[in-house]
N, C-alpha and C positions, 0 to 999 in steps of 0.2 A: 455213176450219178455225179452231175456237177451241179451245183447251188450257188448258195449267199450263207455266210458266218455273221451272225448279226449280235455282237457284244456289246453288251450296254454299260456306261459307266455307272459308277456309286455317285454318292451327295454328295458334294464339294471337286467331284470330277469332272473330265471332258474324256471327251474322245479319242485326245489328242495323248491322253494320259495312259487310255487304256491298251493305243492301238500296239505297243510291243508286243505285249501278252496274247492279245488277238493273232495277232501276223505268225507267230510260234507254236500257234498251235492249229492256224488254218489249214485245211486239207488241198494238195496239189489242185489247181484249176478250179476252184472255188474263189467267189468274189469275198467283199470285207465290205460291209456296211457301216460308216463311221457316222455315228449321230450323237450331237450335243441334247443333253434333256431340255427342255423348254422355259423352263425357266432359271434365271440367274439366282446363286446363291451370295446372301451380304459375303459373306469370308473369302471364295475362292470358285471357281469354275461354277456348275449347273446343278439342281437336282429336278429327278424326277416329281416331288412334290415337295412341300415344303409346311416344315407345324415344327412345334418345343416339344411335344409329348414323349414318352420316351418309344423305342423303336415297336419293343414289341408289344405293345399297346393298338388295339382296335380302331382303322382308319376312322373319322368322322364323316359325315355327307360331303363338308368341306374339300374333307382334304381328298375323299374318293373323286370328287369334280376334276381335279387335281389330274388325280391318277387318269382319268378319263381323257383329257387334254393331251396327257404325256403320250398314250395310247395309240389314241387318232396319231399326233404326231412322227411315230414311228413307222405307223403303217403306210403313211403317207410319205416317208423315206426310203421305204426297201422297193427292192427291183419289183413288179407286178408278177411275175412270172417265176419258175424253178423254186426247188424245193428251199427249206431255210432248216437251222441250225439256230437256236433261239438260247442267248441266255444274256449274264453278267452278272457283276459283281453288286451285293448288295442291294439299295433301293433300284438297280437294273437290273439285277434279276430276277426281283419280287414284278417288275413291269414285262419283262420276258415271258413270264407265266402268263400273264395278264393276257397276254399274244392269244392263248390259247384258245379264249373265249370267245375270238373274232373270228370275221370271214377267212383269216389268212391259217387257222388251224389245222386245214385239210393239206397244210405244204410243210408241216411243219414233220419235220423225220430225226430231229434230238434236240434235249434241253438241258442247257446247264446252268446250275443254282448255285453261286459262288457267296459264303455269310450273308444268305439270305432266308427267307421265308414266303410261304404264299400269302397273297394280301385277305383271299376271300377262299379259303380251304374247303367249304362246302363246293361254294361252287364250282371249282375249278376241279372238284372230285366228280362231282353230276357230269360237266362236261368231258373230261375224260373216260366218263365211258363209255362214253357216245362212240368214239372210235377205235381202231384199231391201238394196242400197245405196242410203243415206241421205246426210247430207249433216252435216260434222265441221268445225269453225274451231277452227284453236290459230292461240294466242297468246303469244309467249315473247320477252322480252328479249333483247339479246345480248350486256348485262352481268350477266345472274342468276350469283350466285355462289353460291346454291344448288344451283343444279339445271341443269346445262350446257343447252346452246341443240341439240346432239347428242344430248338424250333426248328431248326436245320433236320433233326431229325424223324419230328414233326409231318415236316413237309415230304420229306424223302420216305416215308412210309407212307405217307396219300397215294403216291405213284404205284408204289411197290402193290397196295390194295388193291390197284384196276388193274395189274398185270402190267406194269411197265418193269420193264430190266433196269432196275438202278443199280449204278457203282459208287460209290463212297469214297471218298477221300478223308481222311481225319487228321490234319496234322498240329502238332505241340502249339503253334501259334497262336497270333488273336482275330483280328480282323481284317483280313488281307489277303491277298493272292498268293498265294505259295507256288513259286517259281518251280523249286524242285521236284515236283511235280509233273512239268511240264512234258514229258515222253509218257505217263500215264494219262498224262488227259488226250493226243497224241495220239496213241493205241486208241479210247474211246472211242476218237474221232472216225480211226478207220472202220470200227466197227459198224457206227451210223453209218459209213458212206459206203461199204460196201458190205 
């Protein structure tokens, strides 16, 4: 099976920021989807939406319009065709989920949740069971002081409920990507692709 790896960056990132991490852990003969979030953040690079609240706080109608924007714009960046590989880090991979509840859902064959959480957990549980189970890896610190290590796991037992094969990552850290990792998430990969 050959695809798209579509990693999405955090608030205050780019694409440009993430795509190491991307390229290390992309599967041979698979593309690399690099898309900046839609809107500029005041400090530094892009986020997918944009409020003061704190993270794990309940979107507002606002800031969902927000996420809606971001949405459309992704979809309207990835190739039309071949299967996809959905995730990123933080507010990217809370929008990677997002993916799920759209026409592009039926190509989607793994998801990965790097210190993040689902935006809308009901529903993205309703809609997942609409299809077949796939196959989901988070990855969460267990010193994020962001984003508790209890939403991360949160989320990762939503999957687990409709019969997705999730893998876990847990490492000492905070809110971040954890490199040393990278031959575990790697293994994962092959497993979705083949």
């Amino acid at each position: 099976m050959v695809g798209h790896l579509v990693m999405l960056h955090g608030m205050t990132g780019t694409s440009e920021m993430i795509r190491p991490f991307t390229e290390s852990i992309c599967p041979n003969g698979w593309g690399i989807c690099h898309i900046d979030a839609p809107f500029e953040h005041p400090k530094r690079g892009f986020a997918w939406w944009r409020r003061d609240d704190p993270p794990e706080a309940p979107l507002d109608s606002a800031t969902l319009e927000q996420v809606d924007e971001s949405i459309a714009h992704v979809i309207s960046s990835i190739p039309k065709d071949g299967p996809l590989i959905v995730g990123g880090f933080s507010q990217g991979a809370a929008i990677a989920q997002e993916l799920l509840l759209t026409e592009v859902s039926k190509r989607i064959v793994g998801v990965i949740v790097i210190g993040s959480m689902a935006i809308r957990p009901l529903l993205l549980m309703e809609r997942l069971i609409d299809f077949p189970p796939k196959l989901m890896l988070s990855m969460h610190g267990e010193r994020d002081h962001i984003l508790s290590i209890q939403k991360a796991d949160e989320c990762a037992n939503l999957y687990e409920e409709v019969g997705w094969k999730v893998t876990r990552i847990r490492h000492p850290k905070g809110h971040m990507i954890d490199m040393s990792h990278v031959e575990t998430i790697m293994n994962w990969m092959l497993e979705v692709v083949y």
